[in-house]
C-alpha positions as CSV (number, residue, x, y, z in Angstrom):
1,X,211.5,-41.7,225.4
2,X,214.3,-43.9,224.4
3,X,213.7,-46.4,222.0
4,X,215.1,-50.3,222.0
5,X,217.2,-49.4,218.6
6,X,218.9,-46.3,220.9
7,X,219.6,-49.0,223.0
8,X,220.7,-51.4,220.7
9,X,223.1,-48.7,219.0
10,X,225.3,-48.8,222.4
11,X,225.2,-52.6,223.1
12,X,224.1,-54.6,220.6
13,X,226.2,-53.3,217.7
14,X,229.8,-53.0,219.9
15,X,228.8,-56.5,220.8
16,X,228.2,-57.4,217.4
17,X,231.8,-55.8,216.2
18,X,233.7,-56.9,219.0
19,X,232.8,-60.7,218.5
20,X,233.3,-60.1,214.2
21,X,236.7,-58.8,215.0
22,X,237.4,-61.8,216.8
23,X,236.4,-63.9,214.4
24,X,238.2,-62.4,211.6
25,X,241.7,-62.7,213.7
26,X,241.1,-65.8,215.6
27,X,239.2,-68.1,212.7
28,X,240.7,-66.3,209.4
29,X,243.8,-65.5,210.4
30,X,244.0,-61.7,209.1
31,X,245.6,-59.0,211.3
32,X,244.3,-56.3,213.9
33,X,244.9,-53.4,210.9
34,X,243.7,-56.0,208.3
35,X,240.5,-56.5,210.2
36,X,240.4,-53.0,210.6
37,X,240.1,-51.8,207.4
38,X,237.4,-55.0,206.9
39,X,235.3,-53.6,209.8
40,X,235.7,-50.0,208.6
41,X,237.4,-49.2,212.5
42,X,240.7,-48.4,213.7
43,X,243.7,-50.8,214.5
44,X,243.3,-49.2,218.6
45,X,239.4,-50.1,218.7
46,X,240.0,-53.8,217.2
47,X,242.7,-54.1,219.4
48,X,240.3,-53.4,222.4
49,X,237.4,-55.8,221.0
50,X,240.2,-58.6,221.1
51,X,241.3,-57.5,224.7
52,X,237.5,-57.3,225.9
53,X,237.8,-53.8,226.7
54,X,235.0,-52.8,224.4
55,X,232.2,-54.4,223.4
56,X,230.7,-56.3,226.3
57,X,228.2,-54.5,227.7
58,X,226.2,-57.0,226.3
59,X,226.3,-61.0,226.4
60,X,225.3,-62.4,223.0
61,X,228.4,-65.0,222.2
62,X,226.0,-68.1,223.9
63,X,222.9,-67.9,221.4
64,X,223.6,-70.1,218.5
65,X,221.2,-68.2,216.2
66,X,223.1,-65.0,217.1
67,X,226.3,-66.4,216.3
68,X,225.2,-68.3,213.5
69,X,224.5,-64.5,212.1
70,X,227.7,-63.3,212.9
71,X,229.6,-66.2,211.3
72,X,227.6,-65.7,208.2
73,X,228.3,-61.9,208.4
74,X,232.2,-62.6,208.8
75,X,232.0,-64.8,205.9
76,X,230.6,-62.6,203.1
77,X,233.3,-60.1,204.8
78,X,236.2,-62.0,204.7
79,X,235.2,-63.6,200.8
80,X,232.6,-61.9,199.3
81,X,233.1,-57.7,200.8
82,X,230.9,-56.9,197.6
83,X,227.6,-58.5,199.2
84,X,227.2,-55.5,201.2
85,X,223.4,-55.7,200.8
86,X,223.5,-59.7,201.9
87,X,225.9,-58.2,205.1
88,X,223.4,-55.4,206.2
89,X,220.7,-57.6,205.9
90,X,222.3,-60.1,208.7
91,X,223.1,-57.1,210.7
92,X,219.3,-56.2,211.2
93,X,218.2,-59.7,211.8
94,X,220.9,-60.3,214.5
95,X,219.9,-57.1,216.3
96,X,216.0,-58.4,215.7
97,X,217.5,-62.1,216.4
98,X,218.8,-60.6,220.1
99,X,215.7,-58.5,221.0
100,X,213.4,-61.0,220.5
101,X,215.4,-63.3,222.9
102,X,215.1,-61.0,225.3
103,X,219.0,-60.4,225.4
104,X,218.6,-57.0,225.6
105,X,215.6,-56.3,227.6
106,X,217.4,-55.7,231.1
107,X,219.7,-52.8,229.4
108,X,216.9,-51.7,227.9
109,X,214.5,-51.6,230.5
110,X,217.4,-49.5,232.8
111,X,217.5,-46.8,230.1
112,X,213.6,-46.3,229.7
113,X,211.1,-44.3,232.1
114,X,209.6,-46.7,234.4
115,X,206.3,-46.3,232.9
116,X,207.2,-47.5,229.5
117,X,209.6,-50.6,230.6
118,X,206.3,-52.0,232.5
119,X,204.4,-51.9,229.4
120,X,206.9,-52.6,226.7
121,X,207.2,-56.0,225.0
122,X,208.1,-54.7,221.8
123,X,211.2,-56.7,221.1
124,X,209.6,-60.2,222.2
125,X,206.6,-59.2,220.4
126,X,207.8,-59.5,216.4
127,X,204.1,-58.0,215.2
């Protein structure tokens, strides 16, 4: 049995760091390192989210609610690091944010048994 947070662990959250990492360099004008130590990752694996070769198993950038989410995430990073609680708060609703748009639901559906991807709406389904 693998569950749609398993699967959201390998796409959802390199998706989620790859397009903050972008955003930190692109819109706030910090370096790869700077961003680094910000993101808690190495210079080498911001480097790749920048270069797209990490971080895109998943296609998130084109919901406006999910990036609405990320922008507000990169904020309190960039200005206000001490709201960590605020931070992890927006961490779990974009993951919830993608799952219930269905973003996920083909990844998802090619990791679980076939019995359980037939049945399962549990990411659409916020109850």
């Amino acid at each position: 049995m693998l569950l749609p947070c398993e699967v959201g662990v390998k796409t959802i959250l390199p998706a989620v760091k790859a397009i903050m990492a972008r955003t930190i360099v692109e819109k706030h004008g910090l370096k790869e390192k700077e961003t680094a130590n910000i993101l808690g990752l190495s210079q080498s694996a911001v480097s790749r989210y920048m270069n797209r070769g990490r971080g895109n198993l998943i296609e998130i950038e084109n919901s406006i609610e999910v990036s609405t989410l990320i922008d507000q995430m990169v904020t309190f990073l960039v200005k206000e690091p001490h709201k960590k609680r605020e931070i992890m708060a927006l961490f779990c609703q974009t993951c919830k944010t993608v799952r219930e748009q269905g973003l996920m639901c083909s990844l998802c559906q090619k990791e679980m048994h076939k019995e359980w991807s037939e049945a399962c709406a549990f990411c659409k389904d916020p109850e």
